[in-house]
Backbone and ligand atoms as CSV (ligand in chain L), in Angstrom:
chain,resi,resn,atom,element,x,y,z
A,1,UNK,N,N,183.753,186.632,48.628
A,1,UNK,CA,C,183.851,187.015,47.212
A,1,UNK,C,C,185.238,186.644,46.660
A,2,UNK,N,N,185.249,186.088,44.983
A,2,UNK,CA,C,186.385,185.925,44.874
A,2,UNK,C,C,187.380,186.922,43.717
A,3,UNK,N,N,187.870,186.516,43.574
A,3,UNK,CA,C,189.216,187.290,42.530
A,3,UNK,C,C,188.413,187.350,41.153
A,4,UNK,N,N,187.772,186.151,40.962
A,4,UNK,CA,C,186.927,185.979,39.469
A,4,UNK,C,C,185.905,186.330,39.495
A,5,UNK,N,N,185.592,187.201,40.303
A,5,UNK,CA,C,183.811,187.243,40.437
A,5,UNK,C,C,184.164,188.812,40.309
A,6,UNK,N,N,185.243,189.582,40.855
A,6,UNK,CA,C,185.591,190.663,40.921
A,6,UNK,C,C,186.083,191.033,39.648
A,7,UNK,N,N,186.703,190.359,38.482
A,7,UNK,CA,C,187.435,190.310,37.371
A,7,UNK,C,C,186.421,190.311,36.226
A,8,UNK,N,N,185.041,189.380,36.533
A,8,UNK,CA,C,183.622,189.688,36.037
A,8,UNK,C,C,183.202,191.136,35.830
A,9,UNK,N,N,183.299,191.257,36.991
A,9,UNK,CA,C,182.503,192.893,37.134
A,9,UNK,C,C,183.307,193.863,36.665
A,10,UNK,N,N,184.324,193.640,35.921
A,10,UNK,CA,C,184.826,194.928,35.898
A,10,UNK,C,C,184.705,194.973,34.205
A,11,UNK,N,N,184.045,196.608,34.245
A,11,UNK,CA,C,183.916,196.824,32.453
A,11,UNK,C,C,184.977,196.361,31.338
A,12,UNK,N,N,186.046,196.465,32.290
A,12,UNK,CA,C,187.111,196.058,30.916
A,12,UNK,C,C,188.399,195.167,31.466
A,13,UNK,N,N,187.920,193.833,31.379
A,13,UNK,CA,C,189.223,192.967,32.344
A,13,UNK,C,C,190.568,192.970,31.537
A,14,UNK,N,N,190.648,193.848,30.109
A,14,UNK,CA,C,192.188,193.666,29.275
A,14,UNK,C,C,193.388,194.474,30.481
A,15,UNK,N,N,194.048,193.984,30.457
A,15,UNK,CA,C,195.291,194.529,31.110
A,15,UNK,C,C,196.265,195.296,30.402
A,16,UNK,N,N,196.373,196.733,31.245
A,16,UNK,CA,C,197.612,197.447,29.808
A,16,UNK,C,C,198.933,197.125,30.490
A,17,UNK,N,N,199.752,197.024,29.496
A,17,UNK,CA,C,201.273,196.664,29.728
A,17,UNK,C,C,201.926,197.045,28.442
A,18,UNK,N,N,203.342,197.672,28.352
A,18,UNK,CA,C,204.159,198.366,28.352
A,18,UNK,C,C,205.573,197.360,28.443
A,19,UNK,N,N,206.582,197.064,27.351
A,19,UNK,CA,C,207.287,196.169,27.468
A,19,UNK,C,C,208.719,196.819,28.117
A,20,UNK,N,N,209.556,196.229,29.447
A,20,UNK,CA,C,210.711,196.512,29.124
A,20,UNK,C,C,211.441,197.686,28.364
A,21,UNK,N,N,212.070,198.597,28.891
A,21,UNK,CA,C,212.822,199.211,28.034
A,21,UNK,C,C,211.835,200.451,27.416
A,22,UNK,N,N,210.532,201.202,27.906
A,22,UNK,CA,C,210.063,201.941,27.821
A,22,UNK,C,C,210.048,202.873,28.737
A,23,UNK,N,N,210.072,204.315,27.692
A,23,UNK,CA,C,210.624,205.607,28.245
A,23,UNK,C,C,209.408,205.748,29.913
A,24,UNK,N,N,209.851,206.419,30.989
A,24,UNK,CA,C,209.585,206.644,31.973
A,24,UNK,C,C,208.141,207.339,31.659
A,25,UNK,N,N,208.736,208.904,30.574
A,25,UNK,CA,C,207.534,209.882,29.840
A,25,UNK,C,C,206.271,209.066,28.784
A,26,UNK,N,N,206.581,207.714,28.355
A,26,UNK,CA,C,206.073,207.328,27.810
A,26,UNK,C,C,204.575,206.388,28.752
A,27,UNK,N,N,205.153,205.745,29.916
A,27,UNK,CA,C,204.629,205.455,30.887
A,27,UNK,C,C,203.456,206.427,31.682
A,28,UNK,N,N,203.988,207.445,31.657
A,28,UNK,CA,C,203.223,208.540,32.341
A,28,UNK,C,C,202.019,208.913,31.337
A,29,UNK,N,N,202.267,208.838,29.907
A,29,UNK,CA,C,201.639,209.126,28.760
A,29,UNK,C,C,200.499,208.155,29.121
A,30,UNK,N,N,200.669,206.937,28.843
A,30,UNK,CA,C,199.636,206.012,28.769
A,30,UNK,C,C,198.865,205.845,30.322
A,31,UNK,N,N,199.550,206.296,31.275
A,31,UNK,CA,C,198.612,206.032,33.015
A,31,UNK,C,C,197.369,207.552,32.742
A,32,UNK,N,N,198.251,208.693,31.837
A,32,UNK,CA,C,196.942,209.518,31.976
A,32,UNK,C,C,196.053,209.684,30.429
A,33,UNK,N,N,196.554,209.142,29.607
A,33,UNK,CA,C,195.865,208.473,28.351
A,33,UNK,C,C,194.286,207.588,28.850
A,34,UNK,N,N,194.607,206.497,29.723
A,34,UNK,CA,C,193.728,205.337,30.248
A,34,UNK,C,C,193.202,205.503,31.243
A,35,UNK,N,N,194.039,206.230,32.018
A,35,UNK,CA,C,192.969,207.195,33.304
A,35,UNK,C,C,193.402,205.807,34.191
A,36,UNK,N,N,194.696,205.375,34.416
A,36,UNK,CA,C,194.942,204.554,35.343
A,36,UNK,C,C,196.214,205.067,36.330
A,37,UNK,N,N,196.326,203.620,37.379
A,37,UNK,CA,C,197.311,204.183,38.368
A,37,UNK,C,C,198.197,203.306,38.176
A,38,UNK,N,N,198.304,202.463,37.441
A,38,UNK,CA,C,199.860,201.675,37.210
A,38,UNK,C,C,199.749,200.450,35.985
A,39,UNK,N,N,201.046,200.493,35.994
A,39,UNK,CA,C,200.882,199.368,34.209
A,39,UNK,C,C,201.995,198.374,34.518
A,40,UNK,N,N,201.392,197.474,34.189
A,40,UNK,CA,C,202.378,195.895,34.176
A,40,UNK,C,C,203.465,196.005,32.970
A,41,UNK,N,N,204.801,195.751,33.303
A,41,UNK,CA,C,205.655,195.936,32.324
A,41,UNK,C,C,206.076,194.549,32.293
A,42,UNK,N,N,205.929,194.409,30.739
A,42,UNK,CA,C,206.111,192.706,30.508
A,42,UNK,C,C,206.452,192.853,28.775
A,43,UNK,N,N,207.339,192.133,28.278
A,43,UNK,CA,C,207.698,191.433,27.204
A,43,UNK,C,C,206.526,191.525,25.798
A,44,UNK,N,N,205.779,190.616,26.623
A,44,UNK,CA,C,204.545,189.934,25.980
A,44,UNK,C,C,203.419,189.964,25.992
A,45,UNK,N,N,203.472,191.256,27.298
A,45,UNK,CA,C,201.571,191.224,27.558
A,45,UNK,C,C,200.890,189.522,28.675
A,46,UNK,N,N,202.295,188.505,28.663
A,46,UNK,CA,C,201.981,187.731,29.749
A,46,UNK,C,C,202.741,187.170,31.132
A,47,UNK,N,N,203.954,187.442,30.556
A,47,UNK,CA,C,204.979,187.530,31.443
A,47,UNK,C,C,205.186,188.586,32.466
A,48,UNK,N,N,205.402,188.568,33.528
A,48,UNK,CA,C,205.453,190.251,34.332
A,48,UNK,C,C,206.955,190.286,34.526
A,49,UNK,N,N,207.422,191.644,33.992
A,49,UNK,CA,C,208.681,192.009,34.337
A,49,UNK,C,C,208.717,192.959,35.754
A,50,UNK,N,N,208.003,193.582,36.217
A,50,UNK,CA,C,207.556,194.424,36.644
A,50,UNK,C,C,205.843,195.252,36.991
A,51,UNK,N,N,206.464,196.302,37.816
A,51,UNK,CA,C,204.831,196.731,37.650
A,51,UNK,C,C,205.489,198.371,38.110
A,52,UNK,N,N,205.002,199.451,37.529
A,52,UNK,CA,C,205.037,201.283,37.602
A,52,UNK,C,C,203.901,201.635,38.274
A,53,UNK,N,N,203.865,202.041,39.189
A,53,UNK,CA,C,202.558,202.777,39.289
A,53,UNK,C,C,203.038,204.099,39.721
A,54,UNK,N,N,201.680,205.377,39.426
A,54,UNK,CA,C,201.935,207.126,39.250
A,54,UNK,C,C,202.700,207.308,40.173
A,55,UNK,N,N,203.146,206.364,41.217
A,55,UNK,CA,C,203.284,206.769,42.602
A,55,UNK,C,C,205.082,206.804,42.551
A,56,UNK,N,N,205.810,205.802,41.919
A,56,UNK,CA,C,207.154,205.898,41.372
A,56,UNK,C,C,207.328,206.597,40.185
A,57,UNK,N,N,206.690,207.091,39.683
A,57,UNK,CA,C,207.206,207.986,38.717
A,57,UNK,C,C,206.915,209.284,39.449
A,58,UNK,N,N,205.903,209.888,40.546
A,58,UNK,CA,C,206.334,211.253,40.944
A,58,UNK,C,C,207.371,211.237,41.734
A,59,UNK,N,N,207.318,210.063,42.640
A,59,UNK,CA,C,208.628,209.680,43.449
A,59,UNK,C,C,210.572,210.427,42.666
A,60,UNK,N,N,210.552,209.459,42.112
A,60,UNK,CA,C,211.360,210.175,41.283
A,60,UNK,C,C,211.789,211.038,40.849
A,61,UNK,N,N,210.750,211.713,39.466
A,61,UNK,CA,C,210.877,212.841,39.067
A,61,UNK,C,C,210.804,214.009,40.625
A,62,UNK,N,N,210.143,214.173,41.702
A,62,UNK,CA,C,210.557,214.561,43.035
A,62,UNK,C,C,211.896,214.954,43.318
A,63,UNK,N,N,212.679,213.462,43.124
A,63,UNK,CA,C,214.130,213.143,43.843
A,63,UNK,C,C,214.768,213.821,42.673
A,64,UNK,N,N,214.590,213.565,41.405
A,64,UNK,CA,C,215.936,214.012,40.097
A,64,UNK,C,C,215.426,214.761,39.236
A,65,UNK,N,N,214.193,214.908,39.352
A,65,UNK,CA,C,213.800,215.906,38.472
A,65,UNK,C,C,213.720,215.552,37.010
A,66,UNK,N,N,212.944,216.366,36.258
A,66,UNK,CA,C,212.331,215.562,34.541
A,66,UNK,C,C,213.035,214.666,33.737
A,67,UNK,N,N,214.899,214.851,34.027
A,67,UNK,CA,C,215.751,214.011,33.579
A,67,UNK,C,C,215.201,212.490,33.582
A,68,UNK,N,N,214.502,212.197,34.457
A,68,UNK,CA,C,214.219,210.172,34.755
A,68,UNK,C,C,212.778,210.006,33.295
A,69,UNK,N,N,212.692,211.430,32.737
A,69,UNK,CA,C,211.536,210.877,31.865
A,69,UNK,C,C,211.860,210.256,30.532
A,70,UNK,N,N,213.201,211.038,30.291
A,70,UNK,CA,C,214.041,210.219,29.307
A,70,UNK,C,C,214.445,208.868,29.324
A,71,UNK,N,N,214.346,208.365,30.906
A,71,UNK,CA,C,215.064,206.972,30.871
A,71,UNK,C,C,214.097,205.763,30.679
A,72,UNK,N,N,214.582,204.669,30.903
A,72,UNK,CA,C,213.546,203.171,30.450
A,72,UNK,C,C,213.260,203.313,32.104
A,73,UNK,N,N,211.557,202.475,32.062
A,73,UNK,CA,C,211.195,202.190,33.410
A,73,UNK,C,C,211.759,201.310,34.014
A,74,UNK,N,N,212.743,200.612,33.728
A,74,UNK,CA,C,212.956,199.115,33.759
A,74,UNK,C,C,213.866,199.894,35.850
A,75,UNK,N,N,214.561,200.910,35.789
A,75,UNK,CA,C,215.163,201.136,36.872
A,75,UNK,C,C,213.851,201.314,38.133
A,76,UNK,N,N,212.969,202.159,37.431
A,76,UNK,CA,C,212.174,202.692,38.855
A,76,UNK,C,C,211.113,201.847,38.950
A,77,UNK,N,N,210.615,201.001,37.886
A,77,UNK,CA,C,209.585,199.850,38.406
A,77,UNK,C,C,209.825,198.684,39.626
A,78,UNK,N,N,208.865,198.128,39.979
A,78,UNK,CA,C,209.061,197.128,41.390
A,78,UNK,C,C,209.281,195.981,40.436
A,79,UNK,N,N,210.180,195.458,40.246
A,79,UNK,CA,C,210.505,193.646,39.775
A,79,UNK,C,C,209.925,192.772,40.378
A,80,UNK,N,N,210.178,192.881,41.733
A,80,UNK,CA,C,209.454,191.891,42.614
A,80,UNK,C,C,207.777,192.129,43.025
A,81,UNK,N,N,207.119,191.695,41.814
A,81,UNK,CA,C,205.404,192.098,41.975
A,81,UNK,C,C,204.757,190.763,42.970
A,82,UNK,N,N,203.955,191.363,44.091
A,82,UNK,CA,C,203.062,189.919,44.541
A,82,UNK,C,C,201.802,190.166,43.418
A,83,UNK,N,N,201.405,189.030,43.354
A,83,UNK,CA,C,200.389,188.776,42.758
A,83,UNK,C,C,199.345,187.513,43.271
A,84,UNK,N,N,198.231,187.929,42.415
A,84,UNK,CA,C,197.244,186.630,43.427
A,84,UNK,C,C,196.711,185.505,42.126
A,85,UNK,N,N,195.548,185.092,42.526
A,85,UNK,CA,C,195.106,184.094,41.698
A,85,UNK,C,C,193.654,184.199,41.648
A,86,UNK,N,N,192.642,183.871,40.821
A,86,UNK,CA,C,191.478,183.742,40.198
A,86,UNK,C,C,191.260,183.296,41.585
A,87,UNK,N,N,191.479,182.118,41.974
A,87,UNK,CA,C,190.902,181.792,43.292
A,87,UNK,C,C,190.692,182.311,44.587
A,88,UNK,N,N,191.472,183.156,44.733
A,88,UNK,CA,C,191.976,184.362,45.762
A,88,UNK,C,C,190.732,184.417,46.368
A,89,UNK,N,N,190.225,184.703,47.614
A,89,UNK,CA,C,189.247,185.380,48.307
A,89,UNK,C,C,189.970,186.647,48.447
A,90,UNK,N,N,189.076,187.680,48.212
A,90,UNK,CA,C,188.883,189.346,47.963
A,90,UNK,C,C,189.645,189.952,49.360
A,91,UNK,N,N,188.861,189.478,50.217
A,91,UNK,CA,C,189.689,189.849,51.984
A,91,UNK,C,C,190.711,189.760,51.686
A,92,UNK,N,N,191.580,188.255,51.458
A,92,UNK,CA,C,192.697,187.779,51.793
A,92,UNK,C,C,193.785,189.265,50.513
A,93,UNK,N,N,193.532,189.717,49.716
A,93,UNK,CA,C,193.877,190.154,48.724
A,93,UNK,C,C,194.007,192.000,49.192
A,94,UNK,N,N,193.100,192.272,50.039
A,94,UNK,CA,C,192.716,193.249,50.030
A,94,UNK,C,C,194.256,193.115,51.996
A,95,UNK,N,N,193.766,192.403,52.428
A,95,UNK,CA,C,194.617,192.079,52.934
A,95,UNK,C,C,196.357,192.460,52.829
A,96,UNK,N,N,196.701,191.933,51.174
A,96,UNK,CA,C,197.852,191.638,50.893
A,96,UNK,C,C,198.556,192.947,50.682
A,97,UNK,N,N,197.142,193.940,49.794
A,97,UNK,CA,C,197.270,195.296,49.467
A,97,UNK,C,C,198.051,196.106,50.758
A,98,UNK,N,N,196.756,196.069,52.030
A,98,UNK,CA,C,196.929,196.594,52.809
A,98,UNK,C,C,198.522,196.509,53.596
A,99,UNK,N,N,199.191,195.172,53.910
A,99,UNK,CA,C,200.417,194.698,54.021
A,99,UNK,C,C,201.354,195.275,53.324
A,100,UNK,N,N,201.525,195.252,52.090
A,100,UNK,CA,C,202.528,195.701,51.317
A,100,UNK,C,C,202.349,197.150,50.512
A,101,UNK,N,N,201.082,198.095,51.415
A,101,UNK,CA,C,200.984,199.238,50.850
A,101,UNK,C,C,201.083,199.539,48.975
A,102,UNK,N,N,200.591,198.778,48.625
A,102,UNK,CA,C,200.313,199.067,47.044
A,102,UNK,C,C,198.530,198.904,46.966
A,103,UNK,N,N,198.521,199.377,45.761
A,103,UNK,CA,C,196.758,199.425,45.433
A,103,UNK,C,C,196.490,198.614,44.349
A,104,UNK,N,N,197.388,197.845,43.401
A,104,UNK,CA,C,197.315,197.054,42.462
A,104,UNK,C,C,198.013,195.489,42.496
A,105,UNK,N,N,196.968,194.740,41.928
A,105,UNK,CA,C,197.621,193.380,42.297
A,105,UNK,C,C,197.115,192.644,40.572
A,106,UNK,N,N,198.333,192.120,40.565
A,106,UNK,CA,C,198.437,191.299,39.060
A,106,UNK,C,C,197.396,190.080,39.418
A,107,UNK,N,N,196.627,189.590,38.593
A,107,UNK,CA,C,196.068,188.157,38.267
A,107,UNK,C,C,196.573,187.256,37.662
A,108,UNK,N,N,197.472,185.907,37.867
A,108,UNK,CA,C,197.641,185.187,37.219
A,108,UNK,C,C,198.227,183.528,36.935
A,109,UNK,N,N,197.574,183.180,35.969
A,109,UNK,CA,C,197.336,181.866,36.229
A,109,UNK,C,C,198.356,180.955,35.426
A,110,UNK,N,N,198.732,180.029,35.956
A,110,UNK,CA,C,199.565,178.929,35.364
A,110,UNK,C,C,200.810,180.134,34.347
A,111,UNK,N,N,200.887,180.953,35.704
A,111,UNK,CA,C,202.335,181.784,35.241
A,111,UNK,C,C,202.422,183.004,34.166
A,112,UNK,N,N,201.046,182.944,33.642
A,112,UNK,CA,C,200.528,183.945,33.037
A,112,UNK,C,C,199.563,184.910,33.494
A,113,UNK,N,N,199.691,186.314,32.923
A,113,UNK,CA,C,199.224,187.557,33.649
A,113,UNK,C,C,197.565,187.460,33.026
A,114,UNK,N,N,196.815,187.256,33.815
A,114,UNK,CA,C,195.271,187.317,33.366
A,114,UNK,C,C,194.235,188.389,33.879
A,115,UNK,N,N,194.441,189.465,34.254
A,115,UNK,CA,C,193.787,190.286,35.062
A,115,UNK,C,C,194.299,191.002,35.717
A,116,UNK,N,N,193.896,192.195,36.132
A,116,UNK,CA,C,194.373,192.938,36.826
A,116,UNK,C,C,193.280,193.723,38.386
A,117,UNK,N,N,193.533,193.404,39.572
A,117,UNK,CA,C,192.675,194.647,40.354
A,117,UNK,C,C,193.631,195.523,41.518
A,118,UNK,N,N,192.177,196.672,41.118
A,118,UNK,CA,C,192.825,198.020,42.128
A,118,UNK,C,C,192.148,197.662,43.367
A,119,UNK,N,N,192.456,198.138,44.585
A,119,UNK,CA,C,192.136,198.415,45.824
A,119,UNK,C,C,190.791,198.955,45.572
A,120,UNK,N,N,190.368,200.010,44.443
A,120,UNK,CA,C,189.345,200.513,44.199
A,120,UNK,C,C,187.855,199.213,43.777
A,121,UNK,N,N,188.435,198.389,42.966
A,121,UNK,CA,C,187.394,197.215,42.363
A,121,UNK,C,C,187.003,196.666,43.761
A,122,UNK,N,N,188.021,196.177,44.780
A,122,UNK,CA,C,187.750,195.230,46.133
A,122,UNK,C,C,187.082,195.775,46.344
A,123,UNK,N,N,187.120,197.143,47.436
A,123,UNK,CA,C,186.623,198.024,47.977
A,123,UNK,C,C,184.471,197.657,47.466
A,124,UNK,N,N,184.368,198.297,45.897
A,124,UNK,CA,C,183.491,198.267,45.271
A,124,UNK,C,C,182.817,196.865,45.309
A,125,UNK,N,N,183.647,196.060,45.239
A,125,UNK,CA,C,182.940,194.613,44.781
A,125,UNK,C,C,182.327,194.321,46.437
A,126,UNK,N,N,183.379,194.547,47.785
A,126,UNK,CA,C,183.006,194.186,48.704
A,126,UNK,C,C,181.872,194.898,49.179
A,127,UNK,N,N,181.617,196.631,49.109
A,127,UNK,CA,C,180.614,197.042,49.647
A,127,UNK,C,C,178.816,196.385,48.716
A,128,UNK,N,N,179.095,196.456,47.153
A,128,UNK,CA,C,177.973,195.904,46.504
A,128,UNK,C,C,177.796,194.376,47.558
A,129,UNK,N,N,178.527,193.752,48.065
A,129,UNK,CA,C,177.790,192.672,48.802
A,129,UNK,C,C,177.107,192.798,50.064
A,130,UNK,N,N,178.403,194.023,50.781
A,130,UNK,CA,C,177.613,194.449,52.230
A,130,UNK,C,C,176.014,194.973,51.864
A,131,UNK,N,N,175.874,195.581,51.044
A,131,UNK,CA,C,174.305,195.927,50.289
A,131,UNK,C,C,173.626,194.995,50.095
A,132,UNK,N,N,173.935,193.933,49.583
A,132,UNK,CA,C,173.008,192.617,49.560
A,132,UNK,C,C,172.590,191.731,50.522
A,133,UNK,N,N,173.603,191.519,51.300
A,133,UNK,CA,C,173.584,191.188,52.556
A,133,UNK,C,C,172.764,191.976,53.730
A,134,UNK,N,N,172.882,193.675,53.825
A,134,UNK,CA,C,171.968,194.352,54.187
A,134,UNK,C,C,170.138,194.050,53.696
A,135,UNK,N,N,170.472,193.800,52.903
A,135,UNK,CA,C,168.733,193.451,51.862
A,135,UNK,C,C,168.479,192.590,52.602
A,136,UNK,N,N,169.148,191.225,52.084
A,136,UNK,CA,C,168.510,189.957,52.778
A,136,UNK,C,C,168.305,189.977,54.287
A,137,UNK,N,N,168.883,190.571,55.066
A,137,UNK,CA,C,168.777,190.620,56.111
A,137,UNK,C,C,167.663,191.689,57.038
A,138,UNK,N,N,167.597,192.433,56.253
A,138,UNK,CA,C,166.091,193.451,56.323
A,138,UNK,C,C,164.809,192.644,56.132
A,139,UNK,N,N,165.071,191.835,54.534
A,139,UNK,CA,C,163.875,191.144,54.406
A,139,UNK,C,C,163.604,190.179,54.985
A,140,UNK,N,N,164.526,189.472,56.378
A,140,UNK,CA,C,164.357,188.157,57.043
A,140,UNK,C,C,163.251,188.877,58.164
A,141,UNK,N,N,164.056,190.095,58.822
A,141,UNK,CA,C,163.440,190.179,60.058
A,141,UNK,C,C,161.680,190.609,59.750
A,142,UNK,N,N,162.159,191.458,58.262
A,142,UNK,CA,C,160.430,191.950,57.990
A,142,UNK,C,C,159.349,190.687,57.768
A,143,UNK,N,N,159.942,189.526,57.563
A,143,UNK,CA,C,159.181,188.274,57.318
A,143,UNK,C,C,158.877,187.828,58.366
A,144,UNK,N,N,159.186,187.971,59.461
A,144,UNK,CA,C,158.658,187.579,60.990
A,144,UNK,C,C,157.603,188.622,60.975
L,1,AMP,P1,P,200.397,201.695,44.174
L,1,AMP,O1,O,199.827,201.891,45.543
L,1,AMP,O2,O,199.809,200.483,43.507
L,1,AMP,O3,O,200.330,202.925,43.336
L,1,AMP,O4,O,201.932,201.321,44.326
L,1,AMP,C1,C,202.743,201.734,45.400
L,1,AMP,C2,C,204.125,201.072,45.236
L,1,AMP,O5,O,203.997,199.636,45.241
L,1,AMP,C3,C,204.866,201.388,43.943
L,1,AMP,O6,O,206.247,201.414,44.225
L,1,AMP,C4,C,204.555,200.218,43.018
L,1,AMP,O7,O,205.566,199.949,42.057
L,1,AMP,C5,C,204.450,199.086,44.010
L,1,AMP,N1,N,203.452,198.082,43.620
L,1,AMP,C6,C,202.240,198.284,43.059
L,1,AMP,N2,N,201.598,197.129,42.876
L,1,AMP,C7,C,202.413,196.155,43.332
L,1,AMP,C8,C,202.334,194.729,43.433
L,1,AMP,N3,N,201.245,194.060,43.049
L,1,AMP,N4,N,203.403,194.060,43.923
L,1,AMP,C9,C,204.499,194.718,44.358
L,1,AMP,N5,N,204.639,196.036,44.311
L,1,AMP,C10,C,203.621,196.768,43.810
């Protein structure tokens, strides 16, 4: 399965992002606004400056307490995001997740941000195939 077949299936492939220089509290606003676990921080909506997910902002607020909600994300976000490509096979990705312990991976192509998936979509996209694959394979042996 690939990156685009997974980016298909998902009800809503827009990506939220949050530019640079936005409040920490403001971040937190929009992850439980959208009912998500992390937001691409970018300029433009195509560029990636970054990426927040819930997981550095409790981090934080943890370590210093509500003070970091006043500040820009630009300190506690990851700068250095991996990201994959439309072409990606799903394993190899799910893979990358697993390696670098994050659950979100940017999509994007010719340097621009086109998509976004969670650990949750793979997961989903891969078992809907183990199911199909289960089918066809029920209906081979029942055909003998
Ligand atoms: P997550 O599991 O996605 O909530 O993120 C766990 C940690 O990995 C957080 O510090 C995130 O900022 C970071 N992170 C999330 N996604 C990525 C990614 N694609 N590349 C690099 N770091 C990431």
């Amino acid at each position: 399965m690939l990156v685009s077949q997974i980016l298909k299936s998902k009800s809503d492939d827009g990506v939220v992002t949050l530019p640079p220089g936005t409040a920490v509290a403001r971040v937190a606003e929009v992850l439980s606004a959208r009912r998500i676990g992390a937001v691409v921080i970018s300029p433009d909506g195509k560029m990636l400056s970054g990426i927040v997910s819930e997981r550095d902002i409790v981090r934080e607020v943890g370590r210093r307490g509500s003070t970091c909600l006043a500040e820009p994300v630009d300190a506690i976000m990851t700068a250095k995001v991996v990201t994959c490509s439309r072409a990606d096979d799903a394993n190899g990705v799910l893979q990358k997740m697993t390696d670098g312990r994050f659950r979100h991976i940017p999509v994007v192509e010719a340097g621009e941000l086109i998509g976004l998936i969670s650990i949750g979509d793979v997961v989903k996209a891969r078992l809907s195939e183990l199911a199909m694959e289960k089918d066809a394979l029920e209906g081979m042996i029942k055909g003998f």
